[in-house]
mmCIF file of the N, C-alpha and C atoms, coordinates in Angstrom:
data_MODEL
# 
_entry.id   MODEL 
# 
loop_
_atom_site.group_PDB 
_atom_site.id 
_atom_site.type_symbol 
_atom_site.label_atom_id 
_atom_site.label_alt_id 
_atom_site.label_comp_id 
_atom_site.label_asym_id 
_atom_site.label_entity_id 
_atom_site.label_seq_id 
_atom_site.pdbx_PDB_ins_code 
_atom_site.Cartn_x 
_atom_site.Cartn_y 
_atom_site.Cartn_z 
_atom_site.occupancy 
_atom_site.B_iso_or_equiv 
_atom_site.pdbx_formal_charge 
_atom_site.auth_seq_id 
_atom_site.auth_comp_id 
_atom_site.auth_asym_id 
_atom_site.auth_atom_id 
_atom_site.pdbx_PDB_model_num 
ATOM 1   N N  . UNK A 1 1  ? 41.623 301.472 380.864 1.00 0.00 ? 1  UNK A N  1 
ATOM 2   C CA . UNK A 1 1  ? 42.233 301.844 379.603 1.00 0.00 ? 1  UNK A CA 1 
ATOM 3   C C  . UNK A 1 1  ? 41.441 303.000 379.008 1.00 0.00 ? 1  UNK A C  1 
ATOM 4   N N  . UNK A 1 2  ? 41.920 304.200 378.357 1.00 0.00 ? 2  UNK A N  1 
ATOM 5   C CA . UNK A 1 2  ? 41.081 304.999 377.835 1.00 0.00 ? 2  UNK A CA 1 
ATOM 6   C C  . UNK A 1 2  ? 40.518 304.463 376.340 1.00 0.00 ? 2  UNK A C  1 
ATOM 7   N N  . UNK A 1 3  ? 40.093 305.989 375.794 1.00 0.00 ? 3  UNK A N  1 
ATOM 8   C CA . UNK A 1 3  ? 39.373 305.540 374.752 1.00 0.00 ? 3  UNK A CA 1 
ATOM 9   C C  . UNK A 1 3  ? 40.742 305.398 373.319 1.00 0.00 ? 3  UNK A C  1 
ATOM 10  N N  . UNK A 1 4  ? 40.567 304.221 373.070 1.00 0.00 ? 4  UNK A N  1 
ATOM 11  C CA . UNK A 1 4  ? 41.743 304.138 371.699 1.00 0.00 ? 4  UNK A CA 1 
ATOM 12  C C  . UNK A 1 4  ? 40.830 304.500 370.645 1.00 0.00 ? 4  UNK A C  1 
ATOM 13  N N  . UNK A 1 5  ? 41.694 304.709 369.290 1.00 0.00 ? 5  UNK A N  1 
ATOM 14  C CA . UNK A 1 5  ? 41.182 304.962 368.394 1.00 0.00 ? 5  UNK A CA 1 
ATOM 15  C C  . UNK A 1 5  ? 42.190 303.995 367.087 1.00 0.00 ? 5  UNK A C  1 
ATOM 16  N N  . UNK A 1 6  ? 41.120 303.507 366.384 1.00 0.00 ? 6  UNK A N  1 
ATOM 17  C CA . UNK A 1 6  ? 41.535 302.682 365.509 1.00 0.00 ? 6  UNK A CA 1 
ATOM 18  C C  . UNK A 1 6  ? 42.045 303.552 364.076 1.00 0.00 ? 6  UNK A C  1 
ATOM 19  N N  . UNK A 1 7  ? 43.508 302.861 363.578 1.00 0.00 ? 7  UNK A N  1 
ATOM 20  C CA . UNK A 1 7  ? 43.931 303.736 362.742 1.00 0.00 ? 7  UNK A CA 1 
ATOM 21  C C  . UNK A 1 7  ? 44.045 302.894 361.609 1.00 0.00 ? 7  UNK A C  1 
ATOM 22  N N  . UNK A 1 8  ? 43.285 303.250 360.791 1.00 0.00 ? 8  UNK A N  1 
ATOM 23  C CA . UNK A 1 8  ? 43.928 302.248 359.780 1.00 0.00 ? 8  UNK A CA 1 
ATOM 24  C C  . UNK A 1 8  ? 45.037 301.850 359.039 1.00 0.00 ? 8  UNK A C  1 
ATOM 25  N N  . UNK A 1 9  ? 45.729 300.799 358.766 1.00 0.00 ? 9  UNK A N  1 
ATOM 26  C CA . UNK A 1 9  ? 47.189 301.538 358.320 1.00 0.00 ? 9  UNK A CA 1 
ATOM 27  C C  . UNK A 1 9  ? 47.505 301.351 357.063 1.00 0.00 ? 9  UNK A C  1 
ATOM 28  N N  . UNK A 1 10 ? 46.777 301.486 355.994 1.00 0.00 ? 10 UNK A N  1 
ATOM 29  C CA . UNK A 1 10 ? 46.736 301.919 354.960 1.00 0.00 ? 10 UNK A CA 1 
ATOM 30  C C  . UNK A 1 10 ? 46.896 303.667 355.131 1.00 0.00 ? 10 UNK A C  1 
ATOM 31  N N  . UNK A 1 11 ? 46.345 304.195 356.118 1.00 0.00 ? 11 UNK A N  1 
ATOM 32  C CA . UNK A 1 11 ? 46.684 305.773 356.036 1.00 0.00 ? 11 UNK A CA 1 
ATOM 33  C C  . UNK A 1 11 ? 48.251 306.423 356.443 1.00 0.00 ? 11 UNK A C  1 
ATOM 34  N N  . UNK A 1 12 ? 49.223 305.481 356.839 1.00 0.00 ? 12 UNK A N  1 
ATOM 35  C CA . UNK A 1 12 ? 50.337 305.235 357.773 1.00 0.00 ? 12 UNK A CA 1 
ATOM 36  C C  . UNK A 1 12 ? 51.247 305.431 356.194 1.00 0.00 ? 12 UNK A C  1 
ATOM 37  N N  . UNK A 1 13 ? 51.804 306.208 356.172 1.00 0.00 ? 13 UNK A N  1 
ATOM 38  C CA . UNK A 1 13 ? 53.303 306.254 355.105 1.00 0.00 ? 13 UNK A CA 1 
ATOM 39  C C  . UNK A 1 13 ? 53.704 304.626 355.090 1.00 0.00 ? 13 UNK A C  1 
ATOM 40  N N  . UNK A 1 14 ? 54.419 304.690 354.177 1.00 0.00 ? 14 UNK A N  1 
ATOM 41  C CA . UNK A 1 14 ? 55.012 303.317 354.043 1.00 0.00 ? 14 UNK A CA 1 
ATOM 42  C C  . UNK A 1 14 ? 56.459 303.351 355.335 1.00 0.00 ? 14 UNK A C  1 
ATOM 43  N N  . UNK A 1 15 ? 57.397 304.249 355.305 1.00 0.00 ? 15 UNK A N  1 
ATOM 44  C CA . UNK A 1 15 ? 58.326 304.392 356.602 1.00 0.00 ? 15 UNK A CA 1 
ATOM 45  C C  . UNK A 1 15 ? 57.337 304.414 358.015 1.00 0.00 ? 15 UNK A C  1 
ATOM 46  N N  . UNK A 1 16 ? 56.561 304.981 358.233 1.00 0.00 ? 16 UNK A N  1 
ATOM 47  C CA . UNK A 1 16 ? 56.061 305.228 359.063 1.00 0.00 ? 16 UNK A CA 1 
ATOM 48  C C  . UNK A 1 16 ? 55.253 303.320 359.651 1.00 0.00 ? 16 UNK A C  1 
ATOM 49  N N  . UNK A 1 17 ? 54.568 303.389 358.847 1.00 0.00 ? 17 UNK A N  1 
ATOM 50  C CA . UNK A 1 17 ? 53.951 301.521 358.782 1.00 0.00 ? 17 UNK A CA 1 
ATOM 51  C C  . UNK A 1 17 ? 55.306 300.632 359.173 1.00 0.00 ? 17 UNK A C  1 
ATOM 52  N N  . UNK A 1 18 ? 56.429 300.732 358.742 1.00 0.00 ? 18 UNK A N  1 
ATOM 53  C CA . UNK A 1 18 ? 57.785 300.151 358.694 1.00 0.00 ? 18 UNK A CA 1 
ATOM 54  C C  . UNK A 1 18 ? 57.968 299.850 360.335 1.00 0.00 ? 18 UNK A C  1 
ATOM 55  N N  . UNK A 1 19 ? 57.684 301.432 360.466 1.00 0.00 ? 19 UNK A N  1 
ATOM 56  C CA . UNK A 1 19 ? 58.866 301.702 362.043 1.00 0.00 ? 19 UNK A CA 1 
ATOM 57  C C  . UNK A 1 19 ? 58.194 301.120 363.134 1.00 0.00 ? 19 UNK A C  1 
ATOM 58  N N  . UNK A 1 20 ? 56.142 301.265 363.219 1.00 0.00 ? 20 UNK A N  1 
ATOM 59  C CA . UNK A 1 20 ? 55.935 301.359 364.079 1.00 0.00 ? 20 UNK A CA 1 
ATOM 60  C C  . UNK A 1 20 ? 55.890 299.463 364.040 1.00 0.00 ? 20 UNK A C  1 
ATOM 61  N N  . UNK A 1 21 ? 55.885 298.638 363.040 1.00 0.00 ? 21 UNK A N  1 
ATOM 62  C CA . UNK A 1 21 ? 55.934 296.967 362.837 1.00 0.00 ? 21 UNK A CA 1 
ATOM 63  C C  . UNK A 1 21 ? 56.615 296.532 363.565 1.00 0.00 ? 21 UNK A C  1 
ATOM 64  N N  . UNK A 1 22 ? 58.484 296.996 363.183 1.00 0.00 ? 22 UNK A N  1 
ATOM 65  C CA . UNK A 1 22 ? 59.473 296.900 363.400 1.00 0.00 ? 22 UNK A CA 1 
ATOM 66  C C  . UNK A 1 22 ? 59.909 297.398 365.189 1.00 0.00 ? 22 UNK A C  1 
ATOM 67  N N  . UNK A 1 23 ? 58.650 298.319 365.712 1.00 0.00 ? 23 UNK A N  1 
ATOM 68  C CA . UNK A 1 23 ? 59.184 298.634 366.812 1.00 0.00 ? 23 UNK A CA 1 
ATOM 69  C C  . UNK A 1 23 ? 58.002 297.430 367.638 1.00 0.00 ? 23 UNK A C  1 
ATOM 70  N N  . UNK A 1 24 ? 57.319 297.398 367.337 1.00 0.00 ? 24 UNK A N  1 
ATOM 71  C CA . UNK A 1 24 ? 55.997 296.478 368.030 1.00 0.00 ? 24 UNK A CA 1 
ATOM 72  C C  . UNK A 1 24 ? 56.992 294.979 368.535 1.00 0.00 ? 24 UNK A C  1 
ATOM 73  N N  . UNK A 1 25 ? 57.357 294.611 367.454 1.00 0.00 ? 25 UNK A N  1 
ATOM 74  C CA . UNK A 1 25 ? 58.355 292.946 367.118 1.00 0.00 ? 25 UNK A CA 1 
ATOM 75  C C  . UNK A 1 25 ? 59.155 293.545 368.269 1.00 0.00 ? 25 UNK A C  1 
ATOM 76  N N  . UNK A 1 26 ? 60.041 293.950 368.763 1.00 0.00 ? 26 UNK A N  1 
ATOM 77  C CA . UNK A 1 26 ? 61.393 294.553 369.184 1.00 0.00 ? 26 UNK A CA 1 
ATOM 78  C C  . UNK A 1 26 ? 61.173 294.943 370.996 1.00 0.00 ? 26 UNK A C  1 
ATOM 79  N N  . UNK A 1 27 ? 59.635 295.465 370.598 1.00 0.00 ? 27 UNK A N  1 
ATOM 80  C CA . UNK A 1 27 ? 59.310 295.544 372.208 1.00 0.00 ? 27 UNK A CA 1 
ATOM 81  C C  . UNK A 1 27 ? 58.538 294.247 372.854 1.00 0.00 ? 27 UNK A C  1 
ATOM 82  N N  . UNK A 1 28 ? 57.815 293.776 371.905 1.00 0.00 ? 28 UNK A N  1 
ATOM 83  C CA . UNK A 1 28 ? 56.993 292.153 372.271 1.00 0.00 ? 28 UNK A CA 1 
ATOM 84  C C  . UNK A 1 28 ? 57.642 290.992 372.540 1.00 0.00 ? 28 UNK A C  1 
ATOM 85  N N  . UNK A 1 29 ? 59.109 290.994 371.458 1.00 0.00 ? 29 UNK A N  1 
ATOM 86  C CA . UNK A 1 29 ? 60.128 289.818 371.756 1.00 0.00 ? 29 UNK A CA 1 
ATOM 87  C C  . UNK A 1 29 ? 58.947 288.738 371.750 1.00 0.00 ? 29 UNK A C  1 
ATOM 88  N N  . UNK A 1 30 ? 58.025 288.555 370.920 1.00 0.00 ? 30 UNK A N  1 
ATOM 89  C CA . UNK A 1 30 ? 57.376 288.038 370.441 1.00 0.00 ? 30 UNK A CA 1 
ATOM 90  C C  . UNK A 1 30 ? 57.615 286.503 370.081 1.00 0.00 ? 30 UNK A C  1 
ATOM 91  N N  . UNK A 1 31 ? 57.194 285.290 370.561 1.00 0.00 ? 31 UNK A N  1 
ATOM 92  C CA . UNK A 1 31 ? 57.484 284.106 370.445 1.00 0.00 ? 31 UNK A CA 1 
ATOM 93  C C  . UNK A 1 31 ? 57.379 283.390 369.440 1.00 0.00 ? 31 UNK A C  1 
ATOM 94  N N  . UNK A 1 32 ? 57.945 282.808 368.460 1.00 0.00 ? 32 UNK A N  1 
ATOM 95  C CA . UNK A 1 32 ? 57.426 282.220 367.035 1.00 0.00 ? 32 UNK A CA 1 
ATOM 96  C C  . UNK A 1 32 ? 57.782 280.994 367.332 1.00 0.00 ? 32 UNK A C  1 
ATOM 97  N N  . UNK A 1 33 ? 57.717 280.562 368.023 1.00 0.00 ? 33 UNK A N  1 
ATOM 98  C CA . UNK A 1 33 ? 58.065 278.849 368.371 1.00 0.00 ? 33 UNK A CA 1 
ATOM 99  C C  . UNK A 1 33 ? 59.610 278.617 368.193 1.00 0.00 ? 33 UNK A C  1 
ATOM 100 N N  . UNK A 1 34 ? 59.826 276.901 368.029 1.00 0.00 ? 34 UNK A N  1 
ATOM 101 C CA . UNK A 1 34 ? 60.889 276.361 367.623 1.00 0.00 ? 34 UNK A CA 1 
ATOM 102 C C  . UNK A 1 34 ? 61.522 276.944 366.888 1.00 0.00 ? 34 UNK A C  1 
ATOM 103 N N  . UNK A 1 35 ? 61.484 277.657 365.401 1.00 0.00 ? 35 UNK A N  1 
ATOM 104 C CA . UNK A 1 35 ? 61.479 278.178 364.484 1.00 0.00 ? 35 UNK A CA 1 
ATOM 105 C C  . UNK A 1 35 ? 62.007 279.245 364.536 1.00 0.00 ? 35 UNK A C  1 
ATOM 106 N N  . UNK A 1 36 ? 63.318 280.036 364.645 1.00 0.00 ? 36 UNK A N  1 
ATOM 107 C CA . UNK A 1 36 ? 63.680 281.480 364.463 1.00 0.00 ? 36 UNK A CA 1 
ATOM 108 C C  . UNK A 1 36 ? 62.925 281.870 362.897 1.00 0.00 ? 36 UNK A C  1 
ATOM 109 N N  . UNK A 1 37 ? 62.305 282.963 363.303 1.00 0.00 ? 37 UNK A N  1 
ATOM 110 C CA . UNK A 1 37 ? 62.448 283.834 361.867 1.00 0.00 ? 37 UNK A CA 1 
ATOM 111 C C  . UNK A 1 37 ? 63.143 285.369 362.208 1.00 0.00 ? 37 UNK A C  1 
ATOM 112 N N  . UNK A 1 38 ? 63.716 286.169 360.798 1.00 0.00 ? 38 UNK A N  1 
ATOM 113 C CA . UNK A 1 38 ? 64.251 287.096 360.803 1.00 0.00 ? 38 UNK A CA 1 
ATOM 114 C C  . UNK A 1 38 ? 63.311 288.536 360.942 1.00 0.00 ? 38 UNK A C  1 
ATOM 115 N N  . UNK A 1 39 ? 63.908 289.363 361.297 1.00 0.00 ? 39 UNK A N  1 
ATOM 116 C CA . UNK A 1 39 ? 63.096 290.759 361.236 1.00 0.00 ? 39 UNK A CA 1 
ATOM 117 C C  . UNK A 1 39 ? 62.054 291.117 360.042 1.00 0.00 ? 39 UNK A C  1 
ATOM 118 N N  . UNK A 1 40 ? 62.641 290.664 358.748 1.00 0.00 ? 40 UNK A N  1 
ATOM 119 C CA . UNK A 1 40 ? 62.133 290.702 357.465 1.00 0.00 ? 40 UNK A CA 1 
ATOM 120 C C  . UNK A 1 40 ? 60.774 289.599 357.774 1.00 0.00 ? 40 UNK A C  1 
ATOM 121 N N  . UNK A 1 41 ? 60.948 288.091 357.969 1.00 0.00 ? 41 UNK A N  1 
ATOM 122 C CA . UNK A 1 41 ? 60.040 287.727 358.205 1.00 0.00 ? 41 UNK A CA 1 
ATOM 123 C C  . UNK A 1 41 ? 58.700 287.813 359.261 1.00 0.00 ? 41 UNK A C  1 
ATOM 124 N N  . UNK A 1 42 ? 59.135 288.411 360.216 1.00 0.00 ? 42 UNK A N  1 
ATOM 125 C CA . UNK A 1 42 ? 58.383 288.825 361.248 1.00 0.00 ? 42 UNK A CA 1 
ATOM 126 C C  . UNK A 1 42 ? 57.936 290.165 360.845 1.00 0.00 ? 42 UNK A C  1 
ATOM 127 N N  . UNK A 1 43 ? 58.163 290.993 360.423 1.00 0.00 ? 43 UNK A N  1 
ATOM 128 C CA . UNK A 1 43 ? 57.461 291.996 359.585 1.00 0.00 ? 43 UNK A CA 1 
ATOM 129 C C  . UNK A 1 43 ? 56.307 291.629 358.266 1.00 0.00 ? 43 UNK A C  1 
ATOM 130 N N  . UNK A 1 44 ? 56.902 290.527 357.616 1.00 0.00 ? 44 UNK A N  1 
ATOM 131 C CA . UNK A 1 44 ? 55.560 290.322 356.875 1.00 0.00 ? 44 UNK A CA 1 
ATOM 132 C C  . UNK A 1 44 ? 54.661 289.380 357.145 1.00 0.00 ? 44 UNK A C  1 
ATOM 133 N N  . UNK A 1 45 ? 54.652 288.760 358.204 1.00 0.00 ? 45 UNK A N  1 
ATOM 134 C CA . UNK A 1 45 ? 53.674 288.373 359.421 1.00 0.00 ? 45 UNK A CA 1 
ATOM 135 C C  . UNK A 1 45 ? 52.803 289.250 360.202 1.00 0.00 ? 45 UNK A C  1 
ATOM 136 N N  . UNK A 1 46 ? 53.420 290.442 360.561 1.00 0.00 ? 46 UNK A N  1 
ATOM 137 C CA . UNK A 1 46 ? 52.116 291.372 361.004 1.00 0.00 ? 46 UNK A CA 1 
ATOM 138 C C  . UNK A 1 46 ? 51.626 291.608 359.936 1.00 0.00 ? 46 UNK A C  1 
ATOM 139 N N  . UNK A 1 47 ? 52.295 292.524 358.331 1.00 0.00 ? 47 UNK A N  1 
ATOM 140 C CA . UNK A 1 47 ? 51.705 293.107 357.539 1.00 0.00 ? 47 UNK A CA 1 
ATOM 141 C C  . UNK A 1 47 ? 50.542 292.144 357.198 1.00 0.00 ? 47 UNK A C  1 
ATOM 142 N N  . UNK A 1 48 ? 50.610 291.128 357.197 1.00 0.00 ? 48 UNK A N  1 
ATOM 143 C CA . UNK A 1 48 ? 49.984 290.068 356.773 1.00 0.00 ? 48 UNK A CA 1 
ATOM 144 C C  . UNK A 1 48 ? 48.560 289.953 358.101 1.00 0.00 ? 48 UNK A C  1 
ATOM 145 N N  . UNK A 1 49 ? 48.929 289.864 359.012 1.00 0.00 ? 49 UNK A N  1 
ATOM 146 C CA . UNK A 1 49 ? 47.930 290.154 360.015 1.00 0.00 ? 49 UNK A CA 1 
ATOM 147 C C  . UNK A 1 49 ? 47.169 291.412 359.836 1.00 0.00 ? 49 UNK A C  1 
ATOM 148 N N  . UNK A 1 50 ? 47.766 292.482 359.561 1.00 0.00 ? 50 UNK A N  1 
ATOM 149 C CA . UNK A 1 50 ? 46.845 293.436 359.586 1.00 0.00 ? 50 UNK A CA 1 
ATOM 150 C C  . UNK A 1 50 ? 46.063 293.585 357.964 1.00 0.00 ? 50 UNK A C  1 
ATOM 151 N N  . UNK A 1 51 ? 46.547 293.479 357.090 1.00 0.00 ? 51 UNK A N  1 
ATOM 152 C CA . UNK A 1 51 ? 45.714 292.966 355.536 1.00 0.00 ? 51 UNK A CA 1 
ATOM 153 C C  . UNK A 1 51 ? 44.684 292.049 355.945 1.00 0.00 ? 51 UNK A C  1 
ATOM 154 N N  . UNK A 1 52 ? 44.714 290.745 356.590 1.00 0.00 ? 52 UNK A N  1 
ATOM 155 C CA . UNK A 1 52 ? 43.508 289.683 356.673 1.00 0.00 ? 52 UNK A CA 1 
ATOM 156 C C  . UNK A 1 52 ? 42.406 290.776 357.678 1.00 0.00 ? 52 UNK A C  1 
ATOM 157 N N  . UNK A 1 53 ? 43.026 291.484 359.022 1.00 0.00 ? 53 UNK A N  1 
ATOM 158 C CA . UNK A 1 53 ? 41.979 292.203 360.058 1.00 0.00 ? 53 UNK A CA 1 
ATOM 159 C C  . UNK A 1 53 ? 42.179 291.345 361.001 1.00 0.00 ? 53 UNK A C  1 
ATOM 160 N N  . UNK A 1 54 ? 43.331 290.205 361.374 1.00 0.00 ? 54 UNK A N  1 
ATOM 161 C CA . UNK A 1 54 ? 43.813 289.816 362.156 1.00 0.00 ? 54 UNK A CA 1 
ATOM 162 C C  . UNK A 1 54 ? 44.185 290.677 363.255 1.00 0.00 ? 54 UNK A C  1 
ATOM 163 N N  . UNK A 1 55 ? 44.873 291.677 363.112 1.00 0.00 ? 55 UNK A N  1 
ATOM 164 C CA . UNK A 1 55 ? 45.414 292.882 363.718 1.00 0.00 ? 55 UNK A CA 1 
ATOM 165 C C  . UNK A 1 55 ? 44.541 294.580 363.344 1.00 0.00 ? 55 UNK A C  1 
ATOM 166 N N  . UNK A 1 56 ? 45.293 295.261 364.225 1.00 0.00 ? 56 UNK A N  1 
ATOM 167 C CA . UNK A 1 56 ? 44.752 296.299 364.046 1.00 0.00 ? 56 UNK A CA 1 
ATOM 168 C C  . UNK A 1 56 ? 46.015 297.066 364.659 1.00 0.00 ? 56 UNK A C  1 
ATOM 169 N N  . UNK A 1 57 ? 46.059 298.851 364.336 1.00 0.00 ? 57 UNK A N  1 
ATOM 170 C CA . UNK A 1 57 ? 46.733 299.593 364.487 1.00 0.00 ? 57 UNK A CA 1 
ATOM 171 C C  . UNK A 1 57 ? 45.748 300.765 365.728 1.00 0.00 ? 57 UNK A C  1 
ATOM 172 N N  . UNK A 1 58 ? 46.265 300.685 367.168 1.00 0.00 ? 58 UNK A N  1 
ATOM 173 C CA . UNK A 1 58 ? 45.450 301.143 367.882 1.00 0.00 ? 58 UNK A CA 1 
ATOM 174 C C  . UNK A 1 58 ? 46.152 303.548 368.122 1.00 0.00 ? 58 UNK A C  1 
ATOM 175 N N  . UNK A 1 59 ? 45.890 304.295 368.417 1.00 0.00 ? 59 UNK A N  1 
ATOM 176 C CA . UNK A 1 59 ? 46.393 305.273 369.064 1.00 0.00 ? 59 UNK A CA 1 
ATOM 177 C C  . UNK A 1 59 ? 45.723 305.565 370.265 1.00 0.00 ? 59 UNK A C  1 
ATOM 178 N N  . UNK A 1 60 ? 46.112 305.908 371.177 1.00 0.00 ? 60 UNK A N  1 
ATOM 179 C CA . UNK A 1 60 ? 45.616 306.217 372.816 1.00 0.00 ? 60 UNK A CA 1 
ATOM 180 C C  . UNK A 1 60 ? 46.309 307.647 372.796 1.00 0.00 ? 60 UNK A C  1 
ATOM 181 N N  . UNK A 1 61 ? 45.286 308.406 372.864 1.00 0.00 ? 61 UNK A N  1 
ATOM 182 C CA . UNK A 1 61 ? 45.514 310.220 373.027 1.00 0.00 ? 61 UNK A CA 1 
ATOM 183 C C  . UNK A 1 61 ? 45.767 310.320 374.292 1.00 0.00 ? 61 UNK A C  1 
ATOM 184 N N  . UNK A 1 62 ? 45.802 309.501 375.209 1.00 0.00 ? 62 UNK A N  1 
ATOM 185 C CA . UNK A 1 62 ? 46.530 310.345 376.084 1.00 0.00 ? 62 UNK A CA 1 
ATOM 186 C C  . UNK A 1 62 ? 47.822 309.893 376.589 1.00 0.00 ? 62 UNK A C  1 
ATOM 187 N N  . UNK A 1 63 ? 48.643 308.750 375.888 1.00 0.00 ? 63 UNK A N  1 
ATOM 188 C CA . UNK A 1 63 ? 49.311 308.006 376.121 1.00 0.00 ? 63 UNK A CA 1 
ATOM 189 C C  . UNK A 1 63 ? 50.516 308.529 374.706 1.00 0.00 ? 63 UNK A C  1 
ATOM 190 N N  . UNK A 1 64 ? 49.760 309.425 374.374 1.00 0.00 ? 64 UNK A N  1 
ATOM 191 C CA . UNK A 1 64 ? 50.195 309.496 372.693 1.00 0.00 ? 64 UNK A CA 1 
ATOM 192 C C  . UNK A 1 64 ? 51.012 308.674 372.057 1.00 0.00 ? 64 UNK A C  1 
ATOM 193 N N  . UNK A 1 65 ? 50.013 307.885 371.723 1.00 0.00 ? 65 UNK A N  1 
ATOM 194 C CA . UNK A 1 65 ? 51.183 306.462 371.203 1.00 0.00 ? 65 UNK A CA 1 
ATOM 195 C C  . UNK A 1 65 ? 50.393 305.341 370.786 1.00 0.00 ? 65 UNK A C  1 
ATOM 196 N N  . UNK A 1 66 ? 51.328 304.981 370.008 1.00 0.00 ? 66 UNK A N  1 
ATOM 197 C CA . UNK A 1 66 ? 49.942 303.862 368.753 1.00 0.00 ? 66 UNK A CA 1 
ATOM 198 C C  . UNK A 1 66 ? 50.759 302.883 369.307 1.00 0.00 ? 66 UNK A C  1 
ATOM 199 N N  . UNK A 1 67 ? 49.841 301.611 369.118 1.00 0.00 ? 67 UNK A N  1 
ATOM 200 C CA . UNK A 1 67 ? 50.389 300.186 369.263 1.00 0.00 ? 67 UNK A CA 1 
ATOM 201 C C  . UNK A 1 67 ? 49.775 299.123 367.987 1.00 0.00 ? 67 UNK A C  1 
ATOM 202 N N  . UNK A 1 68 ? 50.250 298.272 368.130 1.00 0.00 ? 68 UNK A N  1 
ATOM 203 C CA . UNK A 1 68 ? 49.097 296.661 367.372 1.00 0.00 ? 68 UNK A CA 1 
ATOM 204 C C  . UNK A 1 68 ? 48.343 296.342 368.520 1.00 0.00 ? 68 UNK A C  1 
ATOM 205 N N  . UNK A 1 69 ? 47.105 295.567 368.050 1.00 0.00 ? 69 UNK A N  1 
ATOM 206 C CA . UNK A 1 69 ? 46.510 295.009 368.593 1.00 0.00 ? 69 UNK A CA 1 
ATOM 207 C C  . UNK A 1 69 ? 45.728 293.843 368.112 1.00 0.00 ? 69 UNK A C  1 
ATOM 208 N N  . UNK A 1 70 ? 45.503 292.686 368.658 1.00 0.00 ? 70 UNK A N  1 
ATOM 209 C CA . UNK A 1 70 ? 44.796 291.387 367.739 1.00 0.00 ? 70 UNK A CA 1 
ATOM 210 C C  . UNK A 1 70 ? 43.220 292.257 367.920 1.00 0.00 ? 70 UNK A C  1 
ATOM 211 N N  . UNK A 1 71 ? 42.465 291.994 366.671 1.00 0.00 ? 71 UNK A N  1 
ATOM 212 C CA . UNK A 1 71 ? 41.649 292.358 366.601 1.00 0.00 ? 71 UNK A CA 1 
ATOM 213 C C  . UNK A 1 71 ? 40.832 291.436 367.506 1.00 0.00 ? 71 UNK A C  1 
ATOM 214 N N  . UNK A 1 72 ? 39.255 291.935 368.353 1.00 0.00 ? 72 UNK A N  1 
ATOM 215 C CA . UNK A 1 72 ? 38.741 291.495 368.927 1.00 0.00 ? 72 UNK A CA 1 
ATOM 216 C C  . UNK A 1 72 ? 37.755 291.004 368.223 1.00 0.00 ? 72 UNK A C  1 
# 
């Protein structure tokens, strides 16, 4: 893996923070158990992950392209 760089996402526009949440959920198909929740709720589950430092907002320059990541 190269070198990532941690972004914070407080520096991320509010659309911008939106899209890349909303695209993370969408490509992860992400498991929430028994329990469906909606896009709305699964969005303020990461936001919520990344406020505690649960998560993190990664970019890879040569991949040019940010992801989430559980913080280590």
């Amino acid at each position: 893996m190269s070198d990532v760089v941690e972004v914070p996402y407080q520096q991320l526009s509010d659309a911008a923070l939106q899209g890349l949440i909303e695209e993370f959920i969408n490509r992860e198909g992400t498991d929430y158990g028994a329990t469906e929740y909606s896009l709305a709720d699964k969005v303020a589950q990461v936001h919520l992950a990344l406020k505690s430092g649960r998560a993190v907002i990664v970019y890879d320059p040569v991949l040019e392209s940010c992801t989430l990541l559980p913080k280590s």
